[in-house]
C-alpha positions as CSV (number, residue, x, y, z in Angstrom):
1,X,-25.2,20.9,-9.3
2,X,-24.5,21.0,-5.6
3,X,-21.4,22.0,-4.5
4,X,-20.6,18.9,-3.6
5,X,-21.1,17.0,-6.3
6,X,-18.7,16.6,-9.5
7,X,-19.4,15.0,-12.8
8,X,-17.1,12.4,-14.0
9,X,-16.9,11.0,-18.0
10,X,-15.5,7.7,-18.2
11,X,-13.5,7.1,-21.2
12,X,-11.3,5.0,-22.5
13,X,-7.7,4.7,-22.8
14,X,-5.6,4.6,-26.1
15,X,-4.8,1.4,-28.1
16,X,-1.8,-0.6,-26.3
17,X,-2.0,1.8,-23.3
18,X,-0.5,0.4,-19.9
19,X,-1.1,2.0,-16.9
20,X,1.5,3.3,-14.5
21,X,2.5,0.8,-11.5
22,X,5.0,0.3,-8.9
23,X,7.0,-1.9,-7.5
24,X,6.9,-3.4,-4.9
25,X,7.4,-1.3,-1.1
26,X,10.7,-2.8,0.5
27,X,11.6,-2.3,4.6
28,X,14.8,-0.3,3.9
29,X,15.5,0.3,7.6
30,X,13.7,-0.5,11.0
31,X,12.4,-3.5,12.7
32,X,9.0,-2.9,12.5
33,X,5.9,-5.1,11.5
34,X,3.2,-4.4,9.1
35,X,2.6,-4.1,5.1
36,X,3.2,-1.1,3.0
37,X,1.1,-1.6,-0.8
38,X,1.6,1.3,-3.1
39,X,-1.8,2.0,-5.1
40,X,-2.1,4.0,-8.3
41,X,-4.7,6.5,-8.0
42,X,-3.8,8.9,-10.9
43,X,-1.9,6.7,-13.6
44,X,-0.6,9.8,-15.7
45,X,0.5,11.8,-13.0
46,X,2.7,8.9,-11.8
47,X,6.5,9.9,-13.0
48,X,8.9,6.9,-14.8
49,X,12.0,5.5,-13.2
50,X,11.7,7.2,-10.0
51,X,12.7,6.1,-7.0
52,X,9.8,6.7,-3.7
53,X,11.0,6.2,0.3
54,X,8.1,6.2,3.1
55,X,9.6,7.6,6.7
56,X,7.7,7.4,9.8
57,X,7.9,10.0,12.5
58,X,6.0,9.4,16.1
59,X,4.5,12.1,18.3
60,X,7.4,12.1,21.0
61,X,11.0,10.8,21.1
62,X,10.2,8.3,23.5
63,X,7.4,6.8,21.3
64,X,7.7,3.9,19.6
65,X,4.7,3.2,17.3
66,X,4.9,6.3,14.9
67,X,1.7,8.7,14.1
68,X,2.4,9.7,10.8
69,X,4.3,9.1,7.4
70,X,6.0,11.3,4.7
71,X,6.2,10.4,1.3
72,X,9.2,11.2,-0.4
73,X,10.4,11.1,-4.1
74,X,14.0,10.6,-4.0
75,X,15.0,11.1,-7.5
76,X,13.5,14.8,-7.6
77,X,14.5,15.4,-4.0
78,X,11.2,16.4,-3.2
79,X,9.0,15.9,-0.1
80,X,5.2,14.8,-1.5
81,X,3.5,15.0,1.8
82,X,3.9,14.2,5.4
83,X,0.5,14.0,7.0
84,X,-0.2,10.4,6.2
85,X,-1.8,9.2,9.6
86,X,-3.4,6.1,8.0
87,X,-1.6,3.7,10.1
88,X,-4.3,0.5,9.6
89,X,-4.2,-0.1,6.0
90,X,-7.5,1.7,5.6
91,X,-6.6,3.1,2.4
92,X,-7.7,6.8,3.1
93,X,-4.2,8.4,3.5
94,X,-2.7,11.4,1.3
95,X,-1.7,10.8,-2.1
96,X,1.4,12.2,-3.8
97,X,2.4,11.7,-7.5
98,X,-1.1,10.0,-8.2
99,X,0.5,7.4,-6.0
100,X,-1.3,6.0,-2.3
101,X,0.6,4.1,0.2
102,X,-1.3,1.8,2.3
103,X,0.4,1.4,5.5
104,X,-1.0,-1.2,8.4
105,X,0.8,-1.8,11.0
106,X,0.4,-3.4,14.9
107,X,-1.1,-0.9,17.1
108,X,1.5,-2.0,19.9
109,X,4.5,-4.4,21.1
110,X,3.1,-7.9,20.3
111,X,4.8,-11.6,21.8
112,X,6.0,-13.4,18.8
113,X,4.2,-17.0,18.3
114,X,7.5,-18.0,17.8
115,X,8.7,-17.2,21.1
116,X,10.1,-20.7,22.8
117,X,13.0,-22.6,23.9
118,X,15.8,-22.7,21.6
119,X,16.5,-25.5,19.1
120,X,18.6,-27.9,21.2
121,X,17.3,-27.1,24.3
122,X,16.6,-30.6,26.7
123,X,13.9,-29.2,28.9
124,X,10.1,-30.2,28.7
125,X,9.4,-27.1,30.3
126,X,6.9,-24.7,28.5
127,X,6.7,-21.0,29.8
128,X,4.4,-18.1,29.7
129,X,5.3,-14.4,29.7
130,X,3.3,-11.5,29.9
131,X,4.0,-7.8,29.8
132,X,3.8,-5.6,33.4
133,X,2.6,-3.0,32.5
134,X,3.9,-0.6,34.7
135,X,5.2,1.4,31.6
136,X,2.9,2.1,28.1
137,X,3.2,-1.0,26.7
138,X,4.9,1.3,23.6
139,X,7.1,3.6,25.6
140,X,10.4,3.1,24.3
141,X,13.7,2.6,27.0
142,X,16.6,0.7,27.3
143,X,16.2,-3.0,26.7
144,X,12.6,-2.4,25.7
145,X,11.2,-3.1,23.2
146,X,14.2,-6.0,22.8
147,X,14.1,-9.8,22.1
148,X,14.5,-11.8,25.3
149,X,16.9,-14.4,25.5
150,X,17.1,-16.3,29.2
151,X,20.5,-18.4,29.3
152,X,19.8,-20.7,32.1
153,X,23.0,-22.6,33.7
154,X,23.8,-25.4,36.1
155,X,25.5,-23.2,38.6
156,X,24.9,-19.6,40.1
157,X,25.6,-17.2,37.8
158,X,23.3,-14.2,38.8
159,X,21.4,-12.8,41.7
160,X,18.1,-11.3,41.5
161,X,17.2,-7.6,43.0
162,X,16.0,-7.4,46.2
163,X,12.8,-5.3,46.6
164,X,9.3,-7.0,48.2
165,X,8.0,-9.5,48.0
166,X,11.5,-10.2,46.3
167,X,14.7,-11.5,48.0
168,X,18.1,-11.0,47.0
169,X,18.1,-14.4,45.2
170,X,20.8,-16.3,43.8
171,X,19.7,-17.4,40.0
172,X,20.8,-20.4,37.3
173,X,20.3,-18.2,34.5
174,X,21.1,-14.8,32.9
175,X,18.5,-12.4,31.3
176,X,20.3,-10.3,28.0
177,X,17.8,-7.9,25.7
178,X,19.0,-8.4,22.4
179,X,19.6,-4.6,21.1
180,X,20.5,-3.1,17.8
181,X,23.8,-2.9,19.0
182,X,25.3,-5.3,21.7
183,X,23.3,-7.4,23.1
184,X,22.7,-5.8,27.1
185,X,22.1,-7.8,30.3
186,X,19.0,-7.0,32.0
187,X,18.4,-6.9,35.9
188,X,15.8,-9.2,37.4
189,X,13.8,-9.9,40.4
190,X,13.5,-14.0,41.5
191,X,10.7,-15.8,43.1
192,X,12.3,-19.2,44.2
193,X,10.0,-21.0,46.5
194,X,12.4,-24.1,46.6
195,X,15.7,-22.8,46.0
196,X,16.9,-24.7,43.3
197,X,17.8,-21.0,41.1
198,X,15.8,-22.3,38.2
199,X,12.1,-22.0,37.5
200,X,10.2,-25.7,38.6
201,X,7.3,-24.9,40.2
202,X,4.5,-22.9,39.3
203,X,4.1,-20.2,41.5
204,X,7.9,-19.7,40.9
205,X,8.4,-16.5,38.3
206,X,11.5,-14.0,37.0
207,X,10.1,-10.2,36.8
208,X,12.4,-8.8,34.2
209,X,13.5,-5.1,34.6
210,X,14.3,-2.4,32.9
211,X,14.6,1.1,33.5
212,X,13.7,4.7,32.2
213,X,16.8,7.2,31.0
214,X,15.5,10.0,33.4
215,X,15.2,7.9,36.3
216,X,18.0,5.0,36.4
217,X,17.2,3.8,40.0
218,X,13.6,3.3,39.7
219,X,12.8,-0.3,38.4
220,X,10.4,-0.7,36.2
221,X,8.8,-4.2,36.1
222,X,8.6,-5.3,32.4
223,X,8.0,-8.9,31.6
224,X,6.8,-11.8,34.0
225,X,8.4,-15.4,33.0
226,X,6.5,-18.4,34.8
227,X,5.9,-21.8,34.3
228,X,2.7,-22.3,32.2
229,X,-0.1,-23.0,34.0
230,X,-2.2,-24.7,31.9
231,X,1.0,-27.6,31.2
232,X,1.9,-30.1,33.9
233,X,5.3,-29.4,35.6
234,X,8.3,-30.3,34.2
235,X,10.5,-33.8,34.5
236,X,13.4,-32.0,33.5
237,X,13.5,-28.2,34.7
238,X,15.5,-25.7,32.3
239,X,19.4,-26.3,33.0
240,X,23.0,-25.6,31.4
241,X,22.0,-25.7,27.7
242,X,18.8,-24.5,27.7
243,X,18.3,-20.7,26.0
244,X,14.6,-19.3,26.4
245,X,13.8,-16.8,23.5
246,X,11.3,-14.0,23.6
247,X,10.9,-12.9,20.4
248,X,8.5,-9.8,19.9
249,X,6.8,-7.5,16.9
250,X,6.7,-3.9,17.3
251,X,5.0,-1.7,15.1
252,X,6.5,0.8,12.5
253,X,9.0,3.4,14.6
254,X,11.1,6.5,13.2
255,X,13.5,3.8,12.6
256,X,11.3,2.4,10.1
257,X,11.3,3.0,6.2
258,X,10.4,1.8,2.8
259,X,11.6,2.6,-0.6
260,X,9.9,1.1,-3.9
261,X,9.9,2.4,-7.8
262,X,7.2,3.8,-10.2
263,X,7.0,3.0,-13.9
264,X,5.3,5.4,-15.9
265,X,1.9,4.9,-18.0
266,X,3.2,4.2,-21.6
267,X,2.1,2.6,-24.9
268,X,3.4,-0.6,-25.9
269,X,3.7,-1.0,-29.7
270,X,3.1,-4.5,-29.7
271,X,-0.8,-4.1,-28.5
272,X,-1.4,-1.3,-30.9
273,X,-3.1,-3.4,-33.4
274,X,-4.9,-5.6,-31.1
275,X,-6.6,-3.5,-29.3
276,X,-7.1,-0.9,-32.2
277,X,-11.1,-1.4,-32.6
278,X,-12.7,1.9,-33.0
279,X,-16.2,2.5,-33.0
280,X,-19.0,5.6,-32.3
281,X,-21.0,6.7,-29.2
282,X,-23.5,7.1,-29.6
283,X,-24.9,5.5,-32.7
284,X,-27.2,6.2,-33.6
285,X,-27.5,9.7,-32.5
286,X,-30.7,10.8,-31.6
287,X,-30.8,14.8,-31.7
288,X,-34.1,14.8,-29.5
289,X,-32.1,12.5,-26.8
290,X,-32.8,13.0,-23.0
291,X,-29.2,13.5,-22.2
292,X,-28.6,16.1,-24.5
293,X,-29.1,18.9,-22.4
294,X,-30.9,22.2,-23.1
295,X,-28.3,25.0,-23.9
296,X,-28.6,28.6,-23.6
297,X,-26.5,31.8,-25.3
298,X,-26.3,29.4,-28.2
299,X,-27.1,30.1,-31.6
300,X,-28.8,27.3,-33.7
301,X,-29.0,23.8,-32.2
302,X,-26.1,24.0,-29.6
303,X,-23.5,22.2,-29.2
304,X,-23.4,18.4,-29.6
305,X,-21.1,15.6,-29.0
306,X,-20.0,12.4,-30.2
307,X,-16.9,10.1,-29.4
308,X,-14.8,7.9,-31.7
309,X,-13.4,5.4,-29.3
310,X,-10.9,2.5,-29.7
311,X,-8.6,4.8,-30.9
312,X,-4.6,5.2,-30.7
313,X,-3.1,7.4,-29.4
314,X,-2.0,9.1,-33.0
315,X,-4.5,8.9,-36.0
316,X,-6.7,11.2,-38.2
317,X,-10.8,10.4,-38.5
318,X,-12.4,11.4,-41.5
319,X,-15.1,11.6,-41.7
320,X,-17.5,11.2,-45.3
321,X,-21.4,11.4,-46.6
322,X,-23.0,9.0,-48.6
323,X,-21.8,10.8,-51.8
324,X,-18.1,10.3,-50.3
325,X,-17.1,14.2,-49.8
326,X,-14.9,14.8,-47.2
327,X,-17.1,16.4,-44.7
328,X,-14.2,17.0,-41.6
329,X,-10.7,15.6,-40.7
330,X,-10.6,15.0,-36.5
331,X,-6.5,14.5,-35.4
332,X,-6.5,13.1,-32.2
333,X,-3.2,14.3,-30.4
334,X,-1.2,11.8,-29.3
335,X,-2.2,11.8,-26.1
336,X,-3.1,8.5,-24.0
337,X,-6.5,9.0,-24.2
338,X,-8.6,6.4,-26.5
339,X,-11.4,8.9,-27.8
340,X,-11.8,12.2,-29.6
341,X,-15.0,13.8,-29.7
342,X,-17.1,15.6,-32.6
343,X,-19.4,18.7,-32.5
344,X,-21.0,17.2,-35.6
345,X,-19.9,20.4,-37.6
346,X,-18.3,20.5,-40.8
347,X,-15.1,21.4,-41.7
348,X,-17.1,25.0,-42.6
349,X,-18.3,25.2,-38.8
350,X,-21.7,24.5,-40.0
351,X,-24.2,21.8,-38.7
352,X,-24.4,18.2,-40.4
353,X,-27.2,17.0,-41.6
354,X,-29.4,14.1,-40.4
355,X,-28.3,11.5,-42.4
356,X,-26.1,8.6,-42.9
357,X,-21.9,9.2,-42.2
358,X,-19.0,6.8,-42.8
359,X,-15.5,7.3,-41.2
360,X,-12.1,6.5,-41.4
361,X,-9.5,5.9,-38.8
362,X,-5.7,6.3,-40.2
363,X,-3.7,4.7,-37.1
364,X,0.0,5.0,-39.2
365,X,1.8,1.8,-38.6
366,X,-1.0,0.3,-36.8
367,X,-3.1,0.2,-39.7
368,X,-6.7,1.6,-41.3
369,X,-10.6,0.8,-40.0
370,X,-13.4,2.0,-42.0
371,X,-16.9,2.3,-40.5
372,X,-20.0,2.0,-43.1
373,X,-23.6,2.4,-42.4
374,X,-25.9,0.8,-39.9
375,X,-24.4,-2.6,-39.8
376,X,-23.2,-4.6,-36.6
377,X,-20.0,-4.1,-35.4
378,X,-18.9,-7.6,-37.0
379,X,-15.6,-8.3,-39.0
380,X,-16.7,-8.8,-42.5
381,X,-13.9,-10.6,-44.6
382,X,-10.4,-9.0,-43.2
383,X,-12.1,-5.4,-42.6
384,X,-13.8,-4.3,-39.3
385,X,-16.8,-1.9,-39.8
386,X,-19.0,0.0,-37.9
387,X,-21.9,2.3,-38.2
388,X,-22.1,6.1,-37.5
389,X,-25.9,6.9,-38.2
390,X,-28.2,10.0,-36.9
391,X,-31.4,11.1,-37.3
392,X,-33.9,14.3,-35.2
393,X,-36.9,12.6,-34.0
């Protein structure tokens, strides 16, 4: 074939088999948004009772949406990979342990729909803030990427920057970024057209500040708080009482991880008999078949194949003529696969005949099928059967 091209055989699985699975991903650390789904991609190279954690790592300390993810498994102490760049749920990432996160995740700081005046808050007034971006909207600084919380007051209790078209103005309300840590008060610039120090009218707006590490003195306009447009003015401006949160998502940061826990592909006992249904592929055989292929630097025939399916995972196939001799004993291996194939040679290595076969599958504990001749595969009385037949055409 092309070098490009690989041929799969889908078989079954043993009697009772369960796949391997995972738990579900948990946010261990971090505050950022998104979904992390774990998908089984090779179920028996998946370990039991292990324990997985996802970290995130971005391209530059002062980043805050991360680039890539690691995969870690925790109970062997053992990194898996740490080139997953598959940040929108695409499912194309790396896999590690026959395991596939599926990470998605906001491309950038996002205004929470929940955003609004606290509960208990008397003002009518609705506001609208939008980012300044003066700054990538994901370049991480102090205050930034914070919740917003605006305490507004009856009397002065801050003055805004001065700095065109700004004044130095005095200002009913503090601005505070609600960090990890303490919560820090943020510097402002204030538009007040009528000098009340609140926001009631709508050309009236707060430019909230912040600034970067390297350079302290330069301000960095960040978020613009005004009175929404698109809403008639309000009867009752914000006052003492009234608490204005900004509430944003950010994507996954270095901050971020996730930690979940794989269960191992296994055989449960109890679904041994009820799925033990074995029957043969093909049946008949047909020697003169398109798929069999043509074989060369073989003596005789070549080699042929047939599959006893529906099996568990430990049992013994023999296999008998017509006249009931034991022709060959197959022992599958107690692995999870649900087949075992035949060469359709005798015990003596030497080709069967075309003719008419029966079989018998000893599962142990789970109990003994015999397959007869050309019937359908239909329970007859408390027995199953099946047919095994082959001819040359």
């Amino acid at each position: 074939m092309p070098t490009n091209v690989i041929a799969i055989r889908p078989n079954p699985r043993a009697a009772g088999y369960v796949p391997a699975g995972a738990s579900a991903a948990q946010q261990a650390s971090g505050r950022g948004a998104g979904e992390v789904l774990i998908e089984v991609i090779n179920s028996g190279l998946v370990p039991d009772g292990h324990q997985f954690k996802i970290d995130f790592s971005a391209p530059s300390p002062d980043s805050l949406r991360a680039n890539r993810y690691s995969l870690w498994d925790t109970t062997a102490d053992t990194l898996l990979f740490e080139t997953g760049a598959d940040l929108a749920g695409a499912g194309i990432g790396p896999v590690g342990q026959g395991l596939l996160p599926i990470v998605q995740t906001q491309a950038t700081v996002a205004i929470n729909d929940s955003s609004g005046f606290a509960a208990g808050s008397a003002t009518d007034a609705k506001l609208r803030v939008s980012y300044l971006p003066t700054l990538p909207i994901n370049r991480l600084r102090p205050g930034f990427p914070d919740d917003i919380r605006i305490e507004f007051a009856d009397a002065v209790v801050d003055t805004g920057l001065w700095g065109p078209p700004f004044a130095a103005t005095p200002a009913k309300f503090r601005v505070w970024a609600h960090s990890a840590g303490d919560d820090r008060q943020l510097d402002f610039r204030f538009l007040d057209l009528n000098g009340d120090g609140t926001l009631s009218l709508l050309a009236e707006g707060i430019d909230i500040i912040t600034y970067l590490p390297e350079s302290p003195d330069t301000i960095r306009s960040t978020w613009w708080v005004i009175l929404d447009p698109t809403q008639v003015l309000p009867q009752s401006p914000p006052r003492e009482g009234d608490t204005y949160l900004l509430k944003l998502t950010r994507p996954f940061a270095e901050d971020d991880s996730f930690v979940f826990t794989s269960v191992g592909e296994t055989i449960d006992p109890t679904r041994v008999k009820q799925d033990f249904s074995p029957y043969v592929v093909p049946n008949p055989y047909v020697g003169a078949a398109s798929f069999e292929p043509e074989r060369y630097g073989i003596s005789g025939r070549g080699e042929r194949r047939l599959e006893f399916r529906g099996l568990p995972s430990q049992c013994q196939i023999r296999i008998y003529n017509i006249k009931g001799e034991r022709i060959q004993t197959l022992r599958h291996d107690g692995s999870h696969d649900g087949y075992l194939a035949w060469d359709l040679r005798t015990k003596e290595s030497l080709d069967v005949a075309p003719g008419l076969y029966i079989y018998q599958v000893d599962g142990g504990a789970a109990g003994s099928k015999t397959g007869n001749s050309r019937s359908s595969s239909r329970a007859r009385g408390r027995r199953w059967y099946c047919a095994y037949a082959f001819s040359y055409l």
